[in-house]
Each structure stands twice: as structure tokens, then as C-alpha cells.
N, CA, C and O atoms as CSV, one atom per row, in Angstrom:
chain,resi,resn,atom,element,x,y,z
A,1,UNK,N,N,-42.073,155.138,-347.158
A,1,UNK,CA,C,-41.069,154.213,-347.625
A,1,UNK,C,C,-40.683,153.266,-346.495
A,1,UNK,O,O,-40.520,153.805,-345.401
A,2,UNK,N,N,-40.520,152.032,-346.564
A,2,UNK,CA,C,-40.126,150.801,-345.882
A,2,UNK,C,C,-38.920,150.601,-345.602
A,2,UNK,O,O,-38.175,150.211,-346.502
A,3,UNK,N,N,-38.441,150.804,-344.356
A,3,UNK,CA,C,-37.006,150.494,-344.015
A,3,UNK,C,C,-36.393,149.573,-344.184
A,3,UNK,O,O,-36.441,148.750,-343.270
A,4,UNK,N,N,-35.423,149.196,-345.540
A,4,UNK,CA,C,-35.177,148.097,-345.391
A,4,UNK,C,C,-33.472,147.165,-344.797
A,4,UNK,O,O,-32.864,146.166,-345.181
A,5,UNK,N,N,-33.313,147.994,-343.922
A,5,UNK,CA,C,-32.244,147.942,-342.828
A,5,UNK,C,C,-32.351,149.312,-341.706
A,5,UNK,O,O,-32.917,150.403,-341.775
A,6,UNK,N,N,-31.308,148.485,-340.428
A,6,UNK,CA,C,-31.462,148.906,-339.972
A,6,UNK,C,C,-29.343,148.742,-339.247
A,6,UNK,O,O,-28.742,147.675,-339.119
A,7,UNK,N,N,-28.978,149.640,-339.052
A,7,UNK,CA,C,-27.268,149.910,-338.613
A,7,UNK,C,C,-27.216,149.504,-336.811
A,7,UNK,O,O,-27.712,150.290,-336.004
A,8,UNK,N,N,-26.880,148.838,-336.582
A,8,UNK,CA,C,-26.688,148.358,-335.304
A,8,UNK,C,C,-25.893,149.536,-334.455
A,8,UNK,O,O,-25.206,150.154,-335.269
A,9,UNK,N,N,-25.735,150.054,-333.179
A,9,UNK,CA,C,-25.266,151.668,-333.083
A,9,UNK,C,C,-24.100,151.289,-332.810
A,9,UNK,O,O,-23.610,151.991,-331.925
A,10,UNK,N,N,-23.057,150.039,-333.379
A,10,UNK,CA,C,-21.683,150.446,-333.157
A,10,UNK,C,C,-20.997,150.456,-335.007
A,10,UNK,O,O,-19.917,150.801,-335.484
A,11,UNK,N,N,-22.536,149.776,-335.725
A,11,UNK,CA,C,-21.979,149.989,-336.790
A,11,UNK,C,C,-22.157,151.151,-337.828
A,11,UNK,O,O,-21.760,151.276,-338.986
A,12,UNK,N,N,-23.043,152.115,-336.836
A,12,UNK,CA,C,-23.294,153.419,-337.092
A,12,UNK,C,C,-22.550,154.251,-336.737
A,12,UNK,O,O,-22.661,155.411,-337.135
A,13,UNK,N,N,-21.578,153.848,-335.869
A,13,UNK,CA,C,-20.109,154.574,-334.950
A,13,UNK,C,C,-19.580,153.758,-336.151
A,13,UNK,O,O,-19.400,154.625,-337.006
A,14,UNK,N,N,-19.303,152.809,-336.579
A,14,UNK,CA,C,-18.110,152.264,-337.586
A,14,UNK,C,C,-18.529,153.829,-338.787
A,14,UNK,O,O,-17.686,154.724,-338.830
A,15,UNK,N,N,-19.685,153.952,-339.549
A,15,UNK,CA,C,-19.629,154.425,-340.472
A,15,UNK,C,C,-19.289,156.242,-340.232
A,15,UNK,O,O,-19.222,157.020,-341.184
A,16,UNK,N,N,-19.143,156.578,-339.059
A,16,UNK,CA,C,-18.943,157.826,-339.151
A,16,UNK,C,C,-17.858,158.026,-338.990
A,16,UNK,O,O,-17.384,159.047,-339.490
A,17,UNK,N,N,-16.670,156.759,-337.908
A,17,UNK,CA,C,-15.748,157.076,-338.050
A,17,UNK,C,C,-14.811,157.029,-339.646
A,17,UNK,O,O,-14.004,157.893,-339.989
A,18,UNK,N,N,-15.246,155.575,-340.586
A,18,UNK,CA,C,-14.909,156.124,-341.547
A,18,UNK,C,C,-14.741,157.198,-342.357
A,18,UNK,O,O,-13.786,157.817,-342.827
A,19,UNK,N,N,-16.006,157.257,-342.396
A,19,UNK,CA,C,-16.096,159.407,-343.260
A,19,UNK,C,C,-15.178,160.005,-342.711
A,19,UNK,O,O,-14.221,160.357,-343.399
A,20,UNK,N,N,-15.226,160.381,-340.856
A,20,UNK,CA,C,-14.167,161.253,-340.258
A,20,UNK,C,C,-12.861,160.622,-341.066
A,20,UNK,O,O,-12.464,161.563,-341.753
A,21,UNK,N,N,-12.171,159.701,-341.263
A,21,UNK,CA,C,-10.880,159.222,-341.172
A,21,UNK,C,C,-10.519,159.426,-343.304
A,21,UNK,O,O,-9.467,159.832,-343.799
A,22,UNK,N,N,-11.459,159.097,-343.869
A,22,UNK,CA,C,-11.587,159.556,-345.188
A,22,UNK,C,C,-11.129,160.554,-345.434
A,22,UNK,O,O,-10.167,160.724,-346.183
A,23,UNK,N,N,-12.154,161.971,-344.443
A,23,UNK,CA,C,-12.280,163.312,-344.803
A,23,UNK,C,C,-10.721,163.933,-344.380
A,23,UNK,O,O,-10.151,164.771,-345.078
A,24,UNK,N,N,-10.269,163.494,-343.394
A,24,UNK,CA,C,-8.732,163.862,-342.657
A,24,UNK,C,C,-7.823,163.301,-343.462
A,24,UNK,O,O,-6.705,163.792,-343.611
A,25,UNK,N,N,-8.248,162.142,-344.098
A,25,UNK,CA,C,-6.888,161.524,-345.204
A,25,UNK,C,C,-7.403,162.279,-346.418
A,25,UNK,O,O,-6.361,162.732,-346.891
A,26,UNK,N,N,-8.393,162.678,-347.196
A,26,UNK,CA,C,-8.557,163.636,-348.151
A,26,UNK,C,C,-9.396,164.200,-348.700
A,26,UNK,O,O,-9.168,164.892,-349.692
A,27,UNK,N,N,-10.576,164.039,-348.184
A,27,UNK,CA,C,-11.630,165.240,-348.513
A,27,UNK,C,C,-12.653,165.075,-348.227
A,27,UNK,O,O,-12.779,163.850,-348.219
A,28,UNK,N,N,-13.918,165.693,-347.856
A,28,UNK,CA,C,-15.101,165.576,-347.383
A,28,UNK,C,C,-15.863,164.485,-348.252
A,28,UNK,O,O,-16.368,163.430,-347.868
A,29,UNK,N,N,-15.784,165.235,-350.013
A,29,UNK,CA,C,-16.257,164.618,-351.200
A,29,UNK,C,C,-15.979,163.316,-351.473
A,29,UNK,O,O,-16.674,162.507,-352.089
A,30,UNK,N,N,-14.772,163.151,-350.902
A,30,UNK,CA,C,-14.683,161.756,-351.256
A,30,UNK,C,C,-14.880,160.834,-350.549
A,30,UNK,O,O,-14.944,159.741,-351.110
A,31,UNK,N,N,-15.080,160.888,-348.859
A,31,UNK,CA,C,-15.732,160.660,-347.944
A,31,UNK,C,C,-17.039,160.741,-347.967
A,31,UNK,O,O,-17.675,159.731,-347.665
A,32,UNK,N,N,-17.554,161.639,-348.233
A,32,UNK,CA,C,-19.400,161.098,-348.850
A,32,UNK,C,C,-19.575,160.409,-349.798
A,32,UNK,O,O,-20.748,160.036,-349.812
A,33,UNK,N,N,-18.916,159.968,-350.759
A,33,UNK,CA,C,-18.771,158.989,-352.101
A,33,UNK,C,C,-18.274,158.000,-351.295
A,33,UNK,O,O,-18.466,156.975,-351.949
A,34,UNK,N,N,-17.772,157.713,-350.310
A,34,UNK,CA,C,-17.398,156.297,-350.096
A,34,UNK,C,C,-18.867,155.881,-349.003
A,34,UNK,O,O,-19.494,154.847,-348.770
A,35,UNK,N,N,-18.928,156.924,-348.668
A,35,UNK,CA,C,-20.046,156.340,-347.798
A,35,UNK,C,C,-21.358,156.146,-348.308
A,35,UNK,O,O,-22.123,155.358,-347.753
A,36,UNK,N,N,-21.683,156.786,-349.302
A,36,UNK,CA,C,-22.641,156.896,-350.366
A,36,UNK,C,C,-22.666,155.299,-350.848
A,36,UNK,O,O,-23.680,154.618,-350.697
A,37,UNK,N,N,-21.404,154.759,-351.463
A,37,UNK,CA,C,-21.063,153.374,-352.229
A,37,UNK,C,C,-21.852,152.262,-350.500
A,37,UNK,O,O,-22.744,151.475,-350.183
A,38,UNK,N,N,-20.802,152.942,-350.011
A,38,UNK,CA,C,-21.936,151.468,-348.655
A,38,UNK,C,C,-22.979,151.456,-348.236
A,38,UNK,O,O,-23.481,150.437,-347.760
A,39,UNK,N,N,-23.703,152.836,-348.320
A,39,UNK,CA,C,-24.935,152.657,-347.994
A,39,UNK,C,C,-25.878,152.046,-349.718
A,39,UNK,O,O,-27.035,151.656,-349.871
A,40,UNK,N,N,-25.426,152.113,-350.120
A,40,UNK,CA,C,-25.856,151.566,-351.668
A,40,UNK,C,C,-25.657,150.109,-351.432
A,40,UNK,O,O,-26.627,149.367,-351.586
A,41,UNK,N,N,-24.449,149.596,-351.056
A,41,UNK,CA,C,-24.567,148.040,-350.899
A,41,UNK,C,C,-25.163,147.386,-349.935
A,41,UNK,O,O,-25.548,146.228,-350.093
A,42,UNK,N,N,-25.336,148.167,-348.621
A,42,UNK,CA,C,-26.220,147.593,-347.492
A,42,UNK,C,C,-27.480,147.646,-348.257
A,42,UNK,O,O,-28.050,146.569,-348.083
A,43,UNK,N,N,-28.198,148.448,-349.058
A,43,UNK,CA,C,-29.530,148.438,-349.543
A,43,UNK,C,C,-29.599,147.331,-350.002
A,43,UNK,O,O,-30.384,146.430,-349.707
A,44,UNK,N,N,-28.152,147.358,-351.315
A,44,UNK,CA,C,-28.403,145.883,-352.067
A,44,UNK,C,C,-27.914,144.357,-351.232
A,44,UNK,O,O,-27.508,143.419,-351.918
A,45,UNK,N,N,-27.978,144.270,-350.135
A,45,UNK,CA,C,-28.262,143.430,-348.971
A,45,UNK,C,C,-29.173,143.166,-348.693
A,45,UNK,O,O,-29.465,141.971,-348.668
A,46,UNK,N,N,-30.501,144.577,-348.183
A,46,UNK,CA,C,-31.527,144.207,-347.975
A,46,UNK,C,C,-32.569,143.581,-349.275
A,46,UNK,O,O,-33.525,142.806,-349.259
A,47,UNK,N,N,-32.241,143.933,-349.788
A,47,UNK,CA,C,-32.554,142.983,-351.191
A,47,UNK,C,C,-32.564,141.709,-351.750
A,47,UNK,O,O,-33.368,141.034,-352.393
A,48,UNK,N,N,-31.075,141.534,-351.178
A,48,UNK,CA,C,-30.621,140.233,-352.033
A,48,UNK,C,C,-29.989,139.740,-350.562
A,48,UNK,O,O,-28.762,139.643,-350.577
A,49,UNK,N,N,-30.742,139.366,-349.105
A,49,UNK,CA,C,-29.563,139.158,-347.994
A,49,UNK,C,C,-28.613,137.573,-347.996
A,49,UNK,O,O,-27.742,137.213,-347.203
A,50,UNK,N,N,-29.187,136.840,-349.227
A,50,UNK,CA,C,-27.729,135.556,-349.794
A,50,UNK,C,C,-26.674,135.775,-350.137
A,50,UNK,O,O,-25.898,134.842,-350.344
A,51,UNK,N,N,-26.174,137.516,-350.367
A,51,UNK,CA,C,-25.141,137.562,-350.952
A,51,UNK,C,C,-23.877,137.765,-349.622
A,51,UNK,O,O,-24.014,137.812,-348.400
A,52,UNK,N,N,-22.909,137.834,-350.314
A,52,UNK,CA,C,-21.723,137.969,-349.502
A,52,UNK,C,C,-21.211,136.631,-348.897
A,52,UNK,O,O,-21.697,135.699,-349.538
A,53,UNK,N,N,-20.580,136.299,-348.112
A,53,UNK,CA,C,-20.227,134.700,-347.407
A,53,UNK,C,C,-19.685,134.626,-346.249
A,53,UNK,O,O,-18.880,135.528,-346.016
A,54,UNK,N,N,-19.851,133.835,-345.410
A,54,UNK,CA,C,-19.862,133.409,-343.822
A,54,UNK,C,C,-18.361,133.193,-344.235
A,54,UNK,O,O,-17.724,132.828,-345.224
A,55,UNK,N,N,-18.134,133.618,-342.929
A,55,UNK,CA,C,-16.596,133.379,-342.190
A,55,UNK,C,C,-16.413,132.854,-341.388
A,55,UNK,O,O,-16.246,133.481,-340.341
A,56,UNK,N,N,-16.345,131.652,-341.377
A,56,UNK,CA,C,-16.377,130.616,-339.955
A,56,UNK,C,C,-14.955,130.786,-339.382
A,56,UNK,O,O,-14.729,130.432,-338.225
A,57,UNK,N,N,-14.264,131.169,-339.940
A,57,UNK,CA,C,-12.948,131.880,-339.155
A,57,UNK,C,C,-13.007,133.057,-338.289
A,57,UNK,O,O,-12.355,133.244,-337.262
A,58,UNK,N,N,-13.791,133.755,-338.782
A,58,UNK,CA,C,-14.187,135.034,-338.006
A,58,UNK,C,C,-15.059,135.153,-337.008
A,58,UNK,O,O,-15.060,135.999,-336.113
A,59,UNK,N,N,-15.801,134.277,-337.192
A,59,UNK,CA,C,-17.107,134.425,-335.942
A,59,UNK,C,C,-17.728,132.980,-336.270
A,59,UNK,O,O,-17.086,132.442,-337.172
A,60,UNK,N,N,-18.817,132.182,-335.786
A,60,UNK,CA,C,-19.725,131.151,-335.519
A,60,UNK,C,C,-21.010,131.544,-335.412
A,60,UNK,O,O,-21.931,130.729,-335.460
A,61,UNK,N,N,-21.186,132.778,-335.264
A,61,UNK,CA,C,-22.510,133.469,-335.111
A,61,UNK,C,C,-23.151,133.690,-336.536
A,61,UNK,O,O,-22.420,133.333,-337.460
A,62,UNK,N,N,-24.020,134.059,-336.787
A,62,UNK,CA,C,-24.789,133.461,-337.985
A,62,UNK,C,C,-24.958,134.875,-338.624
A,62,UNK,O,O,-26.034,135.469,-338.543
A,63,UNK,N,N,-23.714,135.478,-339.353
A,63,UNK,CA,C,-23.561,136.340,-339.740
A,63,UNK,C,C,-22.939,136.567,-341.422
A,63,UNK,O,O,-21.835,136.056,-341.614
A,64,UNK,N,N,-23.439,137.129,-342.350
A,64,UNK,CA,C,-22.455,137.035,-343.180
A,64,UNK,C,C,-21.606,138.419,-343.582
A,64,UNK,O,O,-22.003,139.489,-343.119
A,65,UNK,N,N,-20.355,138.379,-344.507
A,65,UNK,CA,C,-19.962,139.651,-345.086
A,65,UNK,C,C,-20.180,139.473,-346.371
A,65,UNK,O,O,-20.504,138.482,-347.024
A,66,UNK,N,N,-19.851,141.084,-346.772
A,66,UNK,CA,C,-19.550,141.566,-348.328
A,66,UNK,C,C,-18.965,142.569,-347.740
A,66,UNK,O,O,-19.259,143.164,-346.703
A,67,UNK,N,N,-17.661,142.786,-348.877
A,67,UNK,CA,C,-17.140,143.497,-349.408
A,67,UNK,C,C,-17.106,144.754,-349.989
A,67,UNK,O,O,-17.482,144.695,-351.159
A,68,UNK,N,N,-16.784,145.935,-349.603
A,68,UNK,CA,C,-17.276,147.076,-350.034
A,68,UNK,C,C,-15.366,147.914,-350.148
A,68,UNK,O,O,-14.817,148.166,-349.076
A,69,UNK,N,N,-14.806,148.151,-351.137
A,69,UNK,CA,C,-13.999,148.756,-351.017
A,69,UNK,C,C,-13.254,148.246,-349.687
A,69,UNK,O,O,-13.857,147.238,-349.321
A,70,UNK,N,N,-12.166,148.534,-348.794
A,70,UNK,CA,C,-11.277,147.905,-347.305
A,70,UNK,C,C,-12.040,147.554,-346.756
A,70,UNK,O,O,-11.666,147.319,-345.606
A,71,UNK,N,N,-13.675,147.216,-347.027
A,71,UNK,CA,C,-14.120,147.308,-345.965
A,71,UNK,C,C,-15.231,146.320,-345.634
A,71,UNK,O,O,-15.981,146.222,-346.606
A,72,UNK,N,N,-15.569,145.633,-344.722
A,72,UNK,CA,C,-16.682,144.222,-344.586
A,72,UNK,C,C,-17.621,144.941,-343.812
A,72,UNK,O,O,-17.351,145.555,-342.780
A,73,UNK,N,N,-18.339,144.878,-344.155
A,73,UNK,CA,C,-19.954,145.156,-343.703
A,73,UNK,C,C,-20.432,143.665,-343.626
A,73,UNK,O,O,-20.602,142.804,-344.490
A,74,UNK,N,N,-20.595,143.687,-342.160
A,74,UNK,CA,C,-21.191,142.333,-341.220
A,74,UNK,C,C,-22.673,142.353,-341.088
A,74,UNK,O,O,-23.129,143.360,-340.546
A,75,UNK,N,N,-23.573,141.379,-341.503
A,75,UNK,CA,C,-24.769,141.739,-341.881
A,75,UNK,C,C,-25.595,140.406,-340.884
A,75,UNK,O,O,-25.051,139.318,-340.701
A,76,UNK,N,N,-26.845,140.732,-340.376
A,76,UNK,CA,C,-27.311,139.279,-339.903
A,76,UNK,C,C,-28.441,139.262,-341.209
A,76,UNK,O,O,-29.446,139.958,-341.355
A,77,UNK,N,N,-27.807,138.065,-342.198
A,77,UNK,CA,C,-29.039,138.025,-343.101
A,77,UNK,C,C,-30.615,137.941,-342.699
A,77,UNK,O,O,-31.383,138.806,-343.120
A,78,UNK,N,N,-31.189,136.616,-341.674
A,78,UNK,CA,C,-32.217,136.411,-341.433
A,78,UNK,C,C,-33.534,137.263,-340.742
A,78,UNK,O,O,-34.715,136.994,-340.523
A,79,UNK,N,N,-32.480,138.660,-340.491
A,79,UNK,CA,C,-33.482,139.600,-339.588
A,79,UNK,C,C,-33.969,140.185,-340.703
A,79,UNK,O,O,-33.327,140.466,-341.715
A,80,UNK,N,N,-35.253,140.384,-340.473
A,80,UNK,CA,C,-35.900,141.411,-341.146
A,80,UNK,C,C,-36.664,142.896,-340.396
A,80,UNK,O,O,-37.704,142.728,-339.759
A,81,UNK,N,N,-36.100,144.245,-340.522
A,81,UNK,CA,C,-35.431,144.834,-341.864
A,81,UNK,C,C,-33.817,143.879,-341.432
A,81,UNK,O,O,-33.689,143.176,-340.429
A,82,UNK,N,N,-32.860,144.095,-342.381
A,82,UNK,CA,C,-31.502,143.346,-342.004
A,82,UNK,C,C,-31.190,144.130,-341.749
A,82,UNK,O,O,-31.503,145.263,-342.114
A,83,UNK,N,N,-29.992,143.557,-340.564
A,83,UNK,CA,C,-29.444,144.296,-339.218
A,83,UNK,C,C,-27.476,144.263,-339.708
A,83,UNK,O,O,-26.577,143.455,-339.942
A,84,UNK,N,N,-27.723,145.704,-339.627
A,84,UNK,CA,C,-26.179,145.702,-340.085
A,84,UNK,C,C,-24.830,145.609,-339.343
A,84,UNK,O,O,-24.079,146.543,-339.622
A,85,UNK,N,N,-24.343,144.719,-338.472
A,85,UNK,CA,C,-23.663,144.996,-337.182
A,85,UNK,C,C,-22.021,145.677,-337.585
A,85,UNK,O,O,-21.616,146.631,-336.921
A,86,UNK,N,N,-21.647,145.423,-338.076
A,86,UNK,CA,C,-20.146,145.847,-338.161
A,86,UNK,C,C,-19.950,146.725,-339.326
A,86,UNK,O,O,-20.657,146.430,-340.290
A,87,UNK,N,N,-19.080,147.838,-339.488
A,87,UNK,CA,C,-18.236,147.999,-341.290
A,87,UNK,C,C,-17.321,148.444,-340.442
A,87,UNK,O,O,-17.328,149.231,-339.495
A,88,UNK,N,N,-16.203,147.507,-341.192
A,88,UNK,CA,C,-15.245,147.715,-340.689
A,88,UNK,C,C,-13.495,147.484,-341.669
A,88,UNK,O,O,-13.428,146.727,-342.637
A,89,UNK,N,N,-12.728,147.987,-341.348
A,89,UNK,CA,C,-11.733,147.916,-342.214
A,89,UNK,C,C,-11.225,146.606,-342.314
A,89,UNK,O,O,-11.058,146.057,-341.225
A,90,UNK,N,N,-10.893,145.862,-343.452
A,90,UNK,CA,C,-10.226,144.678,-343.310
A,90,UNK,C,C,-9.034,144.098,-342.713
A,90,UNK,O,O,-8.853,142.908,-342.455
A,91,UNK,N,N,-8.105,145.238,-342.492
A,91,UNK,CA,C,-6.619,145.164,-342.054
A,91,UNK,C,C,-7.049,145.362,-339.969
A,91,UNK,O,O,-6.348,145.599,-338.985
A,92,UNK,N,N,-8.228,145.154,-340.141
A,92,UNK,CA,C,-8.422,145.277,-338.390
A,92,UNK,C,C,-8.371,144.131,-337.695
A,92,UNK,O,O,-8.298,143.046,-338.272
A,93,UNK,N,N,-8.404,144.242,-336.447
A,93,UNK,CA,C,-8.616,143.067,-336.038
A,93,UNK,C,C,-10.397,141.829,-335.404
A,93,UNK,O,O,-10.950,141.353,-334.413
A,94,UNK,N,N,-10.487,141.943,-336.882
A,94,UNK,CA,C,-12.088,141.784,-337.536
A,94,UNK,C,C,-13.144,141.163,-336.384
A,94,UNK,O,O,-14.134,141.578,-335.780
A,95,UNK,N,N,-12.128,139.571,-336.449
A,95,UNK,CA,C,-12.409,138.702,-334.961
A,95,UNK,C,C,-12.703,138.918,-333.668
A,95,UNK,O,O,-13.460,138.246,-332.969
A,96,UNK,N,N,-11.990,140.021,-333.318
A,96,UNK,CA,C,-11.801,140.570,-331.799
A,96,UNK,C,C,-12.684,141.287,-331.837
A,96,UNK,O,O,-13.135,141.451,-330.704
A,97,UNK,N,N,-13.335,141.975,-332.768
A,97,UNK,CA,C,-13.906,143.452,-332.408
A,97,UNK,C,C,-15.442,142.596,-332.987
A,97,UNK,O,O,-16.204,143.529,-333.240
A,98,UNK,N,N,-16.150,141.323,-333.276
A,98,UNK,CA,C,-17.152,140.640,-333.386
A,98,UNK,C,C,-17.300,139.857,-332.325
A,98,UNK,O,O,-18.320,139.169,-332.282
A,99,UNK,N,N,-16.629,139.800,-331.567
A,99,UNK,CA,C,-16.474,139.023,-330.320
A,99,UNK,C,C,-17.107,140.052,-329.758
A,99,UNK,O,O,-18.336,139.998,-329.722
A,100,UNK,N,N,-16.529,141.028,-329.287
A,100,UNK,CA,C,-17.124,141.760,-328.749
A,100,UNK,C,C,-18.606,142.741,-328.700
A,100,UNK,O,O,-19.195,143.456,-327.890
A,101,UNK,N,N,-18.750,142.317,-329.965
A,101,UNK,CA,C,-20.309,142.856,-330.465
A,101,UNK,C,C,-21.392,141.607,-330.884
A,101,UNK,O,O,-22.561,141.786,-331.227
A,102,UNK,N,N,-20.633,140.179,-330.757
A,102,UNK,CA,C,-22.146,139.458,-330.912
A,102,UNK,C,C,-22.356,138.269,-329.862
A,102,UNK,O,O,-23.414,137.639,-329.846
């Protein structure tokens, strides 16, 4: 089977701390169902990588989001497999913490 992404390793630290922070606010199960739902939409990224929309407020770097439940999954459409750099909560401080990763 063909990889068709690939999690950048801070946005592979984003997705575990979610689960951890899920599973401590309420359950393992529902913490694998949320993480289950994003790894389902990063697929449907590598699929379809037009979807979601640039934030020229957020960054200048040639990145787009979608939406997944609180949460933006920062994607570089043009790489192939697509490169997933960020998931991250929306109430964060989105800007600062893409600065620092692109």
C-alpha cells in the first residue's frame, strides 16, 4: 500500500498529545474516535489536497487548513505523499506555534 501522507514529527507530537488530553478529559474510546476522525481527513487530503483554505493571516508560507472538530490540521498541499505539519487546537496560539515550525 502507498503512503499517501506523511505527519511532520511535531505534528505527530500534536496528535498524541491530543489523544493524551482527550483520554484525561474522558476516555480512551473517545480519544481513539477523535483521532480515528483525523486520520480519516488527513487521508481525505491526500486525495483531494485543494481542499481546506490558506490563511494569509496565519502564516505566508504555502500551506493550507481544514477543519477537523477544534482542530486545524496544517497541510503543505504540493508535496507529494502530503506533508502534514501542524493539528492543532483552534483556541491556540495558531500563528506563533507556525512560525516556529515553518
Amino acid at each position: 500500500m502507498r503512503v499517501r501522507y506523511v505527519l511532520a514529527p511535531e505534528a505527530a507530537l500534536d496528535l498524541v498529545e491530543i489523544w493524551r488530553y482527550i483520554k484525561e478529559q474522558s476516555s480512551s474510546a473517545i480519544a481513539d474516535h477523535v483521532e480515528s476522525v483525523i486520520r480519516d481527513k488527513i487521508a481525505f487530503l491526500a486525495r483531494a489536497p485543494g481542499a481546506g483554505h490558506s490563511r494569509k493571516s496565519l502564516t505566508n508560507a504555502d500551506v493550507k487548513f481544514f477543519p477537523v472538530y477544534s482542530y486545524l490540521v496544517a497541510y503543505r498541499p504540493e508535496t507529494k505523499p502530503l506533508q502534514v505539519v501542524s493539528i492543532l487546537h483552534g483556541r491556540r496560539d495558531v500563528e506563533q506555534i507556525l512560525q516556529d515550525r515553518l
